[in-house]
N, C-alpha and C positions, 0 to 999 in steps of 0.2 A: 463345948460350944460348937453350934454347927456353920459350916461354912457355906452361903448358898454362892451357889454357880448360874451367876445373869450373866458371864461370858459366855457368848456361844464359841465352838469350836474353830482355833484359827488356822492351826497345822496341826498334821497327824501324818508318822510314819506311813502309816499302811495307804492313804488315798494321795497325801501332797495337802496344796491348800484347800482351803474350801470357800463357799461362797458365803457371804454374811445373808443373802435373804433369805435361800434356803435352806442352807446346812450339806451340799452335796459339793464331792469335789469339782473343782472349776471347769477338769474337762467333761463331765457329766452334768453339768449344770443347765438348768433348763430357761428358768427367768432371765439371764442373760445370753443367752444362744442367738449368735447369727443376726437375723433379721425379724427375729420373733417381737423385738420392742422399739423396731424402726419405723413408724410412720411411711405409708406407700406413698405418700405426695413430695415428700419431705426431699429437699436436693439441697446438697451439701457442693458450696462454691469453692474452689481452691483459684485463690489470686498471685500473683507476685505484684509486691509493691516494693517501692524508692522512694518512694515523697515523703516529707521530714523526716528522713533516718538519715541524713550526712552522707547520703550515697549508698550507704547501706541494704540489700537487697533479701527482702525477708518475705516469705511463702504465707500468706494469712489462707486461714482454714475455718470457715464461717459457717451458718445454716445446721449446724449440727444439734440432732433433738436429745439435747443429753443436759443431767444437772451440772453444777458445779464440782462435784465430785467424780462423776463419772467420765467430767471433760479432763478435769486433771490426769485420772488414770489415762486414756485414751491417749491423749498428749505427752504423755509421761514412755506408753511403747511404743509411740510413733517418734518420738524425739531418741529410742535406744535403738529402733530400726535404721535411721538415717545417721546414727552417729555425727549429732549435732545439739546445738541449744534453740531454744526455745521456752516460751511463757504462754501465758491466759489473759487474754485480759475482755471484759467484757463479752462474754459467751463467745468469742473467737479465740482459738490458738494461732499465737504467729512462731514462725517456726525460721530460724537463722539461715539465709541461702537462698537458692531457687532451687527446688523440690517439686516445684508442681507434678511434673509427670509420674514422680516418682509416690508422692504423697497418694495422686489420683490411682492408680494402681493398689497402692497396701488399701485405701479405702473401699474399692468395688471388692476387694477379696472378704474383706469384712461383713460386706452385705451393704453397705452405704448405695446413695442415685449421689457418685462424685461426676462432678463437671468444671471446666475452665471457664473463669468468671469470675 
């Protein structure tokens, strides 16, 4: 009995991860690179709010041209960078803290148009 392979390849010694669209490792990967799938108009808001959170002060991260998937990741190594918590909710990341500058910052290095707002 043969075993067919519709997994595509997830890790491998020789290159690390690799990418699910194209099959290359992540640091060579081209579909996701940089600013190549960023929209030129596209401006990505970094807020800090306190209104209904109990005083609470949390960094919302809005405007971003990404799925549901791709906001998760995103949010996922921006919340390992800051060494903090954070969630999704409605196509915004809100992110535990005030972070703005710092957030605004990892964002332009990514290739993002980050602004205060």
């Amino acid at each position: 009995m043969a075993v067919e392979n519709n997994n595509p390849l997830v890790y491998s010694t020789e290159g690390g991860k690799t990418c699910p669209e194209c099959g290359r490792p992540v640091n060579q990967c081209r579909c996701r690179s940089g600013s190549g799938n960023i929209p030129d108009g596209s401006r990505v808001r970094v807020r800090r709010e306190r209104s209904g959170r109990r005083g609470k002060v949390v960094t919302v991260v809005s405007g971003l041209p990404l799925d549901d998937a791709s906001l998760h990741a995103l949010g996922k190594s921006l919340k390992t960078f800051l060494a903090c918590g954070g969630s999704q909710k409605n196509g915004e990341l809100l992110i535990q803290g005030d972070h703005t500058d710092r957030i605004i910052q990892w964002l332009r290095e990514k290739g993002y148009h980050a602004q205060k707002g």
